[in-house]
ZAMI-689300 format. One record per residue (C-alpha): y, x, z; residue in one letter. Coordinates in steps of 0.1 Angstrom, whole numbers, padded with zeros to 4 digits, always signed. Last residue first. Example, Ala and Ser with C-alpha at 12.3 -4.5 7.8 and 13.67 -1.06 7.14 Angstrom:
2
-0011+0137+0071S;-0045+0123+0078A;
***
This chain:
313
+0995+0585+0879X;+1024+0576+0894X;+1017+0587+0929X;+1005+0622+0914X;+1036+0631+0888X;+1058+0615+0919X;+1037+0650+0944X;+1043+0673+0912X;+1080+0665+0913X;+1084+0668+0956X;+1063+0705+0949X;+1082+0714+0920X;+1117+0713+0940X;+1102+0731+0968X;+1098+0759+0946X;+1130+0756+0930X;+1150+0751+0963X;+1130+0783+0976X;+1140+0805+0952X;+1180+0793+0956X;+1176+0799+0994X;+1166+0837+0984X;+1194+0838+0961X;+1221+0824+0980X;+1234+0793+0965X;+1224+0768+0991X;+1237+0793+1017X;+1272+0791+1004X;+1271+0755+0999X;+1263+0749+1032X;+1290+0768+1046X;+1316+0756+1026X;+1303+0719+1027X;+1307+0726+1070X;+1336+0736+1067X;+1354+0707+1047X;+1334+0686+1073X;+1355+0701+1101X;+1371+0662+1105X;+1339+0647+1112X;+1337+0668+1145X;+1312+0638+1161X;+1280+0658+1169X;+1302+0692+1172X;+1301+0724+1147X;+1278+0748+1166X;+1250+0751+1140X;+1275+0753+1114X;+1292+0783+1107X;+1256+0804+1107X;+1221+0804+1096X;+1222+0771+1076X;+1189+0756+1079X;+1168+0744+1051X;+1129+0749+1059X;+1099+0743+1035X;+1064+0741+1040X;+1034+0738+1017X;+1002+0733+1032X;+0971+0742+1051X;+0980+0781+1034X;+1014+0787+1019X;+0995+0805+0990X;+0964+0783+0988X;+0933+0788+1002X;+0944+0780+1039X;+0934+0785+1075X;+0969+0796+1088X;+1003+0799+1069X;+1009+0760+1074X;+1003+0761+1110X;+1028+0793+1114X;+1053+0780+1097X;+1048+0747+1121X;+1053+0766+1152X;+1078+0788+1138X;+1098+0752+1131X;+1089+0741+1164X;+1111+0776+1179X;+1141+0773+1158X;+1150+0735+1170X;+1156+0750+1203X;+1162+0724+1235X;+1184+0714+1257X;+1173+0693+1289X;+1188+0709+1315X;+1223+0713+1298X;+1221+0678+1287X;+1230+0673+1325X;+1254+0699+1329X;+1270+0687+1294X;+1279+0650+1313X;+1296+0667+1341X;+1314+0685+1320X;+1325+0654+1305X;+1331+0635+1337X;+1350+0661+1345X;+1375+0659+1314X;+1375+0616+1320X;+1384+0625+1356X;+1416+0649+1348X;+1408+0686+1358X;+1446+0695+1366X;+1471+0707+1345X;+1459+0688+1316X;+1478+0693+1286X;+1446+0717+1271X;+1425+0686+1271X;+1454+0665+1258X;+1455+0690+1227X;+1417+0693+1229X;+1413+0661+1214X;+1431+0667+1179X;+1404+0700+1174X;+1376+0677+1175X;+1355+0689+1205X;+1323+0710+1207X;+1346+0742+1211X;+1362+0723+1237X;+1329+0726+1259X;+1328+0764+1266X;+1365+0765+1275X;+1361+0735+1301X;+1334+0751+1320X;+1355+0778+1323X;+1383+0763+1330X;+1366+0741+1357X;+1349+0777+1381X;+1383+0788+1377X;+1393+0755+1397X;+1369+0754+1420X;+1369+0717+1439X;+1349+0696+1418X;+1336+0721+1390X;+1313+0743+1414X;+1284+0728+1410X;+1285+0731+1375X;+1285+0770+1375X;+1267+0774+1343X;+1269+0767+1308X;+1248+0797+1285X;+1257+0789+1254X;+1232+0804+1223X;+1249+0803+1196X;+1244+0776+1169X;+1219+0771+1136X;+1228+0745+1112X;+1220+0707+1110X;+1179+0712+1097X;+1165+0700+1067X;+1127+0698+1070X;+1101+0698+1037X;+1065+0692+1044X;+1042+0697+1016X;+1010+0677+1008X;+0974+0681+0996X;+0937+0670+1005X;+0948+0638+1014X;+0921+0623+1032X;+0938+0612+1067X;+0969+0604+1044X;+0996+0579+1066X;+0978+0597+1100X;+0978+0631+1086X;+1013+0622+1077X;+1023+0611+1111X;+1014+0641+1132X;+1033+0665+1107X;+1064+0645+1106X;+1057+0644+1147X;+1058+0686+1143X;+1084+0682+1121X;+1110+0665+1145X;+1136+0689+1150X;+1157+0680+1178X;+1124+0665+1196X;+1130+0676+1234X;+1164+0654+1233X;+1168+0646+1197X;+1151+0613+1201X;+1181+0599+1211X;+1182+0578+1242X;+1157+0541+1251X;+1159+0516+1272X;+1127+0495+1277X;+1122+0459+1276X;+1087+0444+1287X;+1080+0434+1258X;+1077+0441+1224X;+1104+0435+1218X;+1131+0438+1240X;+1147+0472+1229X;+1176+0483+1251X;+1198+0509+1237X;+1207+0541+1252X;+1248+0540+1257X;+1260+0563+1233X;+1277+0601+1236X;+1267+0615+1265X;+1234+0611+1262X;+1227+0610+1218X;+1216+0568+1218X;+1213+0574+1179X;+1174+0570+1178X;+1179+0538+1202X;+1206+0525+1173X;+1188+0534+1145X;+1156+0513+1162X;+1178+0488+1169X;+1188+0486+1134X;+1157+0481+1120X;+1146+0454+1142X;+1122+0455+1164X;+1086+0447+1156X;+1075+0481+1150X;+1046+0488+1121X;+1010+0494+1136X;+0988+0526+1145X;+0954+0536+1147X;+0955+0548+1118X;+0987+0542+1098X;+1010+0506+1095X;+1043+0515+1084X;+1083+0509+1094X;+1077+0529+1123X;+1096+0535+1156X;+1080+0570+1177X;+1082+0570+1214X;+1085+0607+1221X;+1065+0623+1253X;+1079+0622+1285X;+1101+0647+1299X;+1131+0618+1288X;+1115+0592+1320X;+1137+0564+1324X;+1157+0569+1295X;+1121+0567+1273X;+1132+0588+1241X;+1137+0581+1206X;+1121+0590+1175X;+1125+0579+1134X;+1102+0566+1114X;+1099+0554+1074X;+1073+0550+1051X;+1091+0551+1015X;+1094+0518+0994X;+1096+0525+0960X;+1069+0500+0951X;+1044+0494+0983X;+1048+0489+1020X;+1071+0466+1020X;+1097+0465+1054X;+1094+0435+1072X;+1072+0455+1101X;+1109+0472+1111X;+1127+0439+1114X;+1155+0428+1090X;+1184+0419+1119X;+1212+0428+1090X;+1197+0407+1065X;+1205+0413+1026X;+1188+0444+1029X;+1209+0469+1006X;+1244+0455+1021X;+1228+0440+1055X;+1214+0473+1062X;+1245+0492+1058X;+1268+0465+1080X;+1241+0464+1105X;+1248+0505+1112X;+1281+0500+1112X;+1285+0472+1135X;+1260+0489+1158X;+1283+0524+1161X;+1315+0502+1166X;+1299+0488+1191X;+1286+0516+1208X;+1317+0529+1215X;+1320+0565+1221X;+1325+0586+1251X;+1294+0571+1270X;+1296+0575+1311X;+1265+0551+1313X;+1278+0534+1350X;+1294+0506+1335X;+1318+0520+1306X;+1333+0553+1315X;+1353+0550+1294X;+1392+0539+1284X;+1407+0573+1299X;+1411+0589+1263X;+1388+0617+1274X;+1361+0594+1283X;+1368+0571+1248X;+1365+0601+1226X;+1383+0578+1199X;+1373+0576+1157X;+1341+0586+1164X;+1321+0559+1147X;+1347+0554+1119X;+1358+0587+1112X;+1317+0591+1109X;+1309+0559+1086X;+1335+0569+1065X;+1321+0605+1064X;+1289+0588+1054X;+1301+0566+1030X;+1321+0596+1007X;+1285+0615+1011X;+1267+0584+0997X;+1296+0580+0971X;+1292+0612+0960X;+1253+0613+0956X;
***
């Protein structure tokens, strides 16, 4: 478990490493990303390419027996993000079939967070389509976990769902966006609201600036767009407690459903603030030993074991 946590901070001083819009070196084209992509790809081959022995391993390549565990992730049509999910499988389910792509374009069009990454451009199958992070509309992704599972186990007549979520944040209200380009009040507060998502080294130069630089509007430009298109992790998963508490014998009801969420000191910790990950383990391991959490560990815990006591049997 240690080194998988010690190769995923690695992974995240090296993916966001430079805030390229702030630095001055992005925008990039016309996508207006503030990290490299490249550097994002590299990675994400180099891990496949160490347990897969092929970086470009394809999706439908993946077994579908022995330890192998079905696999999806979502991502979202850039040219229409009100759309519904596009889903990337590494199974074959009802009336549905294993994607061709490869696995890590499929990390890579999951990852495409606006603002953040260029979307990625899957060719196959074709026509190409761009896609952007799944996360927009589908931050928590249960409801789609729920979805595929019935499709994985139409006659299962048991199975939990257990969803880990990244820490509940304020609530932000940005506004006055129209205002940025010429009202200078209107920019600081803007500004004030979006440092706390930055690493604490980058708002040194934001704070220098006696003027709204173009790499600082073009940030606050970017946060009036995701702006529109937030959405509330909180509010799917009391969707799904309420499905699994409904029209059932047992005592969770249709089934068994867990939810990890750190209430507070993390939710509004930024995507790429790798270097508050001190806080966040202090936060997480606080609520992980609280007694209520600690109940729910346990019982979750003998619902995974029963579940391997099954599939072995």
């Amino acid at each position: 478990m240690d080194k998988c946590i010690d190769a995923y901070l690695d992974l995240s001083k090296e993916v966001f490493k430079l805030d390229e819009v702030i630095a001055g070196v992005v925008p990039v084209g016309d996508d207006l990303c503030r990290f490299n992509y490249n550097v994002l790809e590299d990675c994400i081959k180099n891990i496949i390419r160490e347990h897969l022995g092929d970086e470009n391993c394809k999706m439908n390549a993946i077994p579908s027996t022995g330890d192998s565990c079905p696999t999806f992730v979502v991502a979202k049509t850039k040219a229409n993000i009100d759309g519904p999910p596009h889903v990337f499988r590494t199974y074959k389910a009802t009336n549905v079939q294993a994607n061709k792509c490869a696995l890590w374009q499929a990390a890579r069009a999951t990852s495409a967070a606006p603002t953040f990454f260029k979307p990625m451009c899957i060719e196959l199958p074709r026509p190409a389509i761009s896609y952007v992070d799944g996360g927009i509309g589908h931050n928590n992704p249960s409801e789609i976990a729920l979805e595929e599972a019935k499709r994985l186990w139409p006659a299962s007549p048991c199975f939990g769902l257990v969803s880990i979520g990244c820490g509940q944040g304020h609530v932000n209200d940005i506004q006055a966006f129209n205002r940025v380009e010429s009202d200078r009040n209107a920019q600081k507060s803007v500004s004030d609201k979006i440092k706390s998502y930055l690493p604490a080294k980058m708002t040194v130069a934001w704070d220098a600036a006696k003027n709204s630089t173009p790499g600082i509007k073009a940030v606050i430009e970017m946060a009036a767009a995701l702006a529109k298109v937030a959405s509330n992790s909180e509010d799917v998963h009391r969707r799904i407690r309420a499905t699994s508490m409904s029209s059932g014998d047992g005592e969770r009801g249709q089934f068994q459903y867990f939810r990890f969420n750190v209430p507070r000191g993390v939710g509004d910790i930024g995507l790429g603030d790798w270097e508050r990950s001190e806080e966040m383990a202090a936060h997480t391991s606080n609520y992980v030993r609280e007694p209520e959490t600690e109940e729910e560990r346990v019982k979750c815990a003998k619902l995974l074991l029963s579940g391997h006591r099954l599939h072995s049997k």
